[in-house]
C-alpha positions as CSV (number, residue, x, y, z in Angstrom):
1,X,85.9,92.4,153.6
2,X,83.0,93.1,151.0
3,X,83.3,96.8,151.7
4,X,86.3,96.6,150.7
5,X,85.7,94.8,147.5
6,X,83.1,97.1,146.7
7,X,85.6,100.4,147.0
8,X,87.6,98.5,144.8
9,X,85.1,98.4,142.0
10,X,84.3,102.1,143.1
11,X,88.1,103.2,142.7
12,X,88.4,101.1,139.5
13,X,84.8,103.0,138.0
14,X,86.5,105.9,139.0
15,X,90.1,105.5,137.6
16,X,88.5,104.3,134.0
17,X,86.1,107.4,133.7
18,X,88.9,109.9,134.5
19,X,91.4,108.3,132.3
20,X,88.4,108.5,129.5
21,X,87.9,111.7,130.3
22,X,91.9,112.7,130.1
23,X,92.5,110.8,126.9
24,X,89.1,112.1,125.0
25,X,89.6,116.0,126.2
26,X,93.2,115.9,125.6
27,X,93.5,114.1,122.4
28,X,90.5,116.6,120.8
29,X,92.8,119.5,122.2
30,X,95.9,118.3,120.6
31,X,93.9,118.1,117.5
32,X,93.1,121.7,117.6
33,X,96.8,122.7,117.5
34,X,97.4,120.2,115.1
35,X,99.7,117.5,116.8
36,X,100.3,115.1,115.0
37,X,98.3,111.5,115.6
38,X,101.9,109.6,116.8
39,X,102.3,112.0,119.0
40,X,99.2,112.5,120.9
41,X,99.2,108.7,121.2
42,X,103.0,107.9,122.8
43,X,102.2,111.2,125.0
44,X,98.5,112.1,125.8
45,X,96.7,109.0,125.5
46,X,100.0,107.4,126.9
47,X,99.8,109.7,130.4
48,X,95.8,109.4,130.1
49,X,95.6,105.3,130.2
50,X,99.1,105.4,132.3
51,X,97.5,107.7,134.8
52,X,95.1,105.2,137.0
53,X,99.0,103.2,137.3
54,X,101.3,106.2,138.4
55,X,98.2,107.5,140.7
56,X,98.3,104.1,142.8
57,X,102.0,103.6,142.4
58,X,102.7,107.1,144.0
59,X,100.4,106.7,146.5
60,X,101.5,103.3,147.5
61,X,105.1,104.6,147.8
62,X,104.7,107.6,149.6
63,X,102.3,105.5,151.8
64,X,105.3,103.0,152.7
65,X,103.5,100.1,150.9
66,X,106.7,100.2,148.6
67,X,105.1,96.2,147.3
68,X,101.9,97.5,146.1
69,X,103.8,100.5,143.8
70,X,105.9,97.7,142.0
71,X,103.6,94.8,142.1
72,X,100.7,96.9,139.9
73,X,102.9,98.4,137.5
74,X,104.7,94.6,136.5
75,X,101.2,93.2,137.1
76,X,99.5,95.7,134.8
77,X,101.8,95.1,132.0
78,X,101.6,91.4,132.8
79,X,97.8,91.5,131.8
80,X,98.5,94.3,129.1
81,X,100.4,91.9,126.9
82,X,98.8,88.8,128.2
83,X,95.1,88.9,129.3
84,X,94.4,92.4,127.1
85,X,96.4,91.4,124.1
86,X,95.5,88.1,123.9
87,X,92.1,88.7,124.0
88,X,92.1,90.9,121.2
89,X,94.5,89.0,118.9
90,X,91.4,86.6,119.2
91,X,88.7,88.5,118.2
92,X,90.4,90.0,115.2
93,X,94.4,89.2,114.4
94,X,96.5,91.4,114.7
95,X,99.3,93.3,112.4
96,X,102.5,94.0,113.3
97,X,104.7,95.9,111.4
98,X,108.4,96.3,111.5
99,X,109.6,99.2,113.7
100,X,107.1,97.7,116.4
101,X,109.4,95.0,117.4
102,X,112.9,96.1,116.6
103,X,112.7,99.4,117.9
104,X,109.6,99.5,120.2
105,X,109.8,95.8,121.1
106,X,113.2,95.3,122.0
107,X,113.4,98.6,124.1
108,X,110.5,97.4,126.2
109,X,112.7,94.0,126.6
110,X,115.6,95.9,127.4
111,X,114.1,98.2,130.2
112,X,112.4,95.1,131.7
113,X,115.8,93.8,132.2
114,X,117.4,96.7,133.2
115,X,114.6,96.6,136.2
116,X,115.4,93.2,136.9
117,X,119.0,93.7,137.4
118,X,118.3,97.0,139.6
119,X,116.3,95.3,142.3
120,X,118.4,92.2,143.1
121,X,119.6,95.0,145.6
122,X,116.8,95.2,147.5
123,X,115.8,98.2,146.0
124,X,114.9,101.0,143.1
125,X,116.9,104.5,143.6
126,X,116.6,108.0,142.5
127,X,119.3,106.8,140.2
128,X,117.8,104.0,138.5
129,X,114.3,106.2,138.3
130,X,116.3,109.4,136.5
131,X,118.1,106.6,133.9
132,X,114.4,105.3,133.7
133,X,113.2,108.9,132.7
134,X,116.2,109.8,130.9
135,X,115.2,106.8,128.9
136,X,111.7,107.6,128.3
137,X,112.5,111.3,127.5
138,X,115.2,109.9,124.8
139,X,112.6,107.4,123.0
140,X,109.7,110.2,122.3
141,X,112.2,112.8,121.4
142,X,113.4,109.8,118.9
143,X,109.9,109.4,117.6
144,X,109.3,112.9,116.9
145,X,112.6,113.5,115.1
146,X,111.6,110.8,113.0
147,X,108.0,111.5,112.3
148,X,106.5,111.5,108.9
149,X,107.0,114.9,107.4
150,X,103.3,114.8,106.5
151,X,102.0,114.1,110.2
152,X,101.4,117.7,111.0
153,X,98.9,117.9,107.6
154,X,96.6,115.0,108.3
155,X,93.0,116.0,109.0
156,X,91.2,114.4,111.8
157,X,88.8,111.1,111.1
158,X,85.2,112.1,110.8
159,X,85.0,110.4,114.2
160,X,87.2,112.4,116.3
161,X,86.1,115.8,117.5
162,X,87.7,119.5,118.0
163,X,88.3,120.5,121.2
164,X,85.7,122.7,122.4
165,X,86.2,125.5,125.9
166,X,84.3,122.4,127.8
167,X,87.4,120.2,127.3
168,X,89.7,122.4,129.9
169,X,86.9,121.7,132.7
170,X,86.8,117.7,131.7
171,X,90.6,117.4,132.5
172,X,90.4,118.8,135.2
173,X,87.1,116.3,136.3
174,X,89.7,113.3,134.2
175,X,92.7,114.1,136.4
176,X,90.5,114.8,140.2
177,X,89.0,111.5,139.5
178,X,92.1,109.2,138.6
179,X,93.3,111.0,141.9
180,X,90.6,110.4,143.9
181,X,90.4,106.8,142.6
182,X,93.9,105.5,143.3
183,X,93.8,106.9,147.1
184,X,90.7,104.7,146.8
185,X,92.6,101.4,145.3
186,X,95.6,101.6,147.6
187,X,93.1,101.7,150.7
188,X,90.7,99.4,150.0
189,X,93.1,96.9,148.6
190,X,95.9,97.4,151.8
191,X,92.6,95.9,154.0
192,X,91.6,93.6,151.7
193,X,95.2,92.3,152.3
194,X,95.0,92.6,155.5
195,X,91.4,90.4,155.6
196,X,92.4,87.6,153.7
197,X,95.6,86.9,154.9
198,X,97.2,87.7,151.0
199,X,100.2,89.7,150.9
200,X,100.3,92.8,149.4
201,X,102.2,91.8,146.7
202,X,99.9,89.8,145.3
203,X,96.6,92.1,145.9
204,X,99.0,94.7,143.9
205,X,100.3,92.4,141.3
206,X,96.8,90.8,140.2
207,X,93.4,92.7,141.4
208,X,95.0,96.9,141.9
209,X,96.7,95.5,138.5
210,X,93.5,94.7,136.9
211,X,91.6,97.7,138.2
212,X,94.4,100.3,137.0
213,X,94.3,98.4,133.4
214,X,90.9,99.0,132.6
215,X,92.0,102.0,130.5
216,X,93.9,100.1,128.2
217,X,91.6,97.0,128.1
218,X,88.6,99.7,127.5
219,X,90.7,101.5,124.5
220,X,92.2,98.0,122.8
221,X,88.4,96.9,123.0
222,X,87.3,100.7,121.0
223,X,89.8,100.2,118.9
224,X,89.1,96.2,117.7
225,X,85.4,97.3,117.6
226,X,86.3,100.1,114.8
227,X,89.0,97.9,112.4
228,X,92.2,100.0,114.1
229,X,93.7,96.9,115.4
230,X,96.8,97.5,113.6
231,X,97.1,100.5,116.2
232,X,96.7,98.1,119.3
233,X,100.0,96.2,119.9
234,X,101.8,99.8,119.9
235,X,99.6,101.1,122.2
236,X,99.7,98.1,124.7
237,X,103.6,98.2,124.0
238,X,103.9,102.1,124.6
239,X,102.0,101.7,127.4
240,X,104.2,99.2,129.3
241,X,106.8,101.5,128.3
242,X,105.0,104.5,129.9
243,X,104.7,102.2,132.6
244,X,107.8,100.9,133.5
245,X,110.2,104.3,132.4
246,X,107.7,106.8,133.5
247,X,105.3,105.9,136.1
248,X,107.7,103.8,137.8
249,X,110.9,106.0,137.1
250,X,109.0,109.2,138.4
251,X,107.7,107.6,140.9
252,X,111.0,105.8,142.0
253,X,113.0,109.6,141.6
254,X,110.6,111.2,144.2
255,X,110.5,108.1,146.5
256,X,112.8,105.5,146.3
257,X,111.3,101.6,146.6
258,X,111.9,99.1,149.1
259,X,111.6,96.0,146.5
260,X,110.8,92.3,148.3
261,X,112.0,88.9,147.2
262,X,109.0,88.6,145.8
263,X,109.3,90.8,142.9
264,X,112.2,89.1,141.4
265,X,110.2,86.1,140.4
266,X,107.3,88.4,138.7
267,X,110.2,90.2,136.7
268,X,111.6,87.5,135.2
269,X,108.3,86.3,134.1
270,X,107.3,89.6,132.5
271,X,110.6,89.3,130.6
272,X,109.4,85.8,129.1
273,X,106.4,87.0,128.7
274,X,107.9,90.3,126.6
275,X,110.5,87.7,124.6
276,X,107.4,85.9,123.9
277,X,105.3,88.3,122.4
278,X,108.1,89.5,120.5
279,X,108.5,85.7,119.1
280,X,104.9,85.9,118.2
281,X,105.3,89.5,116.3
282,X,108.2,87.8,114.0
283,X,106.2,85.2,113.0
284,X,104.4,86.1,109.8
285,X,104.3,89.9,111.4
286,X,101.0,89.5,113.2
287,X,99.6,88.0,116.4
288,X,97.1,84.9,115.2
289,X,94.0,83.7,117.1
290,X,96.5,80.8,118.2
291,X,98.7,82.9,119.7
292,X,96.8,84.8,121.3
293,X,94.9,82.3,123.1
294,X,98.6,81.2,123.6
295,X,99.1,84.9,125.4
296,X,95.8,84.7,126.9
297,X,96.3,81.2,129.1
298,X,100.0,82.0,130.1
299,X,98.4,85.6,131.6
300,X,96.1,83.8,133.6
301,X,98.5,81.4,134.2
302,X,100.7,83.9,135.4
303,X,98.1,86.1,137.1
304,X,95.2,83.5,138.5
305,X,98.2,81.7,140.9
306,X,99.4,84.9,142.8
307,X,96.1,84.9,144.9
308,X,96.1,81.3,145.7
């Protein structure tokens, strides 16, 4: 059992390296061509934090451990907007502005319940995956419609580099070792399962969940550190999107899921927890200290439990 614990800490090094590595080469090559900042962050860094999710989910599924795919994507977004964002409303509040919970906000809410309502059957179809992409696809084509016209002028921070020839090798390192990684995860946690007697539900739902967020909590944490944490609740929001409408859709659309009882309960909590978050945006149009301790406890109270 603590080899297996210790290729989980392996496969989660692994998975937040590459996904640095993805998001860093990437973002300084968009930045070459001049694309703008909105995109590069609901598309690039998007697939570069989501990656470490959809490897694992993928793998799980084609894998037949259909529990494990579903469980770490609703338990990753669980600790996004509980554990990650709560955190870092503590250490500095944060802003919200408008568009973030009527447009970004609400959408999020709305997918979550579409997922809800499309596994009471016992399962997630091609069909529900290609509305989940079609979803996905509609929302960034959305944002880029509606871009500022002055997006494409904006010169890069003194902080963020041009892409040099060494950034097409670093993907390529970035994407072998999110790979390689959640192969990893899915093992070691199956057996860890297996060990202690824990479905695999909950391994998937609270510790591959953890492991596969480090991305995000790593990037939320850069971000707080440097003043940007206006930029944070749309990232952690995006990324749930990602989550649910890309990594799970694609997913879902090459492999169809087998989804257990025990999802349903998980789901409906990750819609409180999204109505919630939303409740906490409206008020005063930022997430306080107090609420995010609020968000912080109810993750853990949501997350802690599953193992026990």
């Amino acid at each position: 059992m603590l080899i297996q614990f210790v290729f989980i800490l392996i496969s989660a090094a692994l998975l937040w390296f590459g996904a640095e590595v993805i998001v860093d080469a990437a973002a300084a090559i968009a930045r070459r061509f001049k694309v703008p900042e909105l995109i590069i962050g609901l598309t690039i860094v998007a697939i570069g934090t989501s990656a470490p999710e959809f490897l694992v989910t993928a793998s799980a599924a084609f894998k037949g451990l259909s529990d494990i795919s579903l469980s770490n994507v609703v338990g990753s977004n669980i600790f996004n907007l509980g554990i990650i964002l709560g955190s870092m409303a503590m250490l500095r509040p944060i802003a919200a502005a408008k568009p973030v919970l009527k447009r970004d906000g609400l959408l999020l809410l709305g997918v979550v319940g579409f997922i809800t309502l499309t596994t009471l059957d016992g399962t997630l179809s091609r069909l529900d995956g290609t509305l989940l992409l079609g979803t996905l696809v509609t929302y960034i084509l959305v944002l880029i419609l509606r871009r500022p016209k002055t997006a494409y002028t904006e010169e890069p921070a003194c902080d963020e580099r041009i892409a040099t020839w060494l950034d097409g090798p670093k993907l390529l390192v970035g994407f072998v070792c999110v790979s390689f990684g959640g192969s990893l995860m899915v093992d070691a946690a199956t057996e860890l399962a297996r060990h202690i007697g824990v479905s695999e539900w909950a391994i998937g739902v609270t510790i591959v969940a953890a492991g596969t967020s480090l991305p995000e909590l790593v990037t939320c944490l850069a971000a707080s550190v440097r003043g940007k944490n206006d930029m944070l609740l749309g990232n952690l929001i995006g990324s749930d999107l990602f989550n649910f409408c890309g990594v799970l859709g694609l997913t879902s659309l090459l492999h169809p899921l087998a989804i257990s009882g025990a999802a349903t309960t998980s789901l409906l909590m990750l819609v409180g927890s999204v109505a919630i978050v939303l409740l906490c945006i409206r008020t005063g149009w930022e997430v306080s200290r107090k609420e995010g301790l609020l968000l912080l406890l109810l993750g853990l109270v949501r997350w802690v439990p599953s193992l026990l």
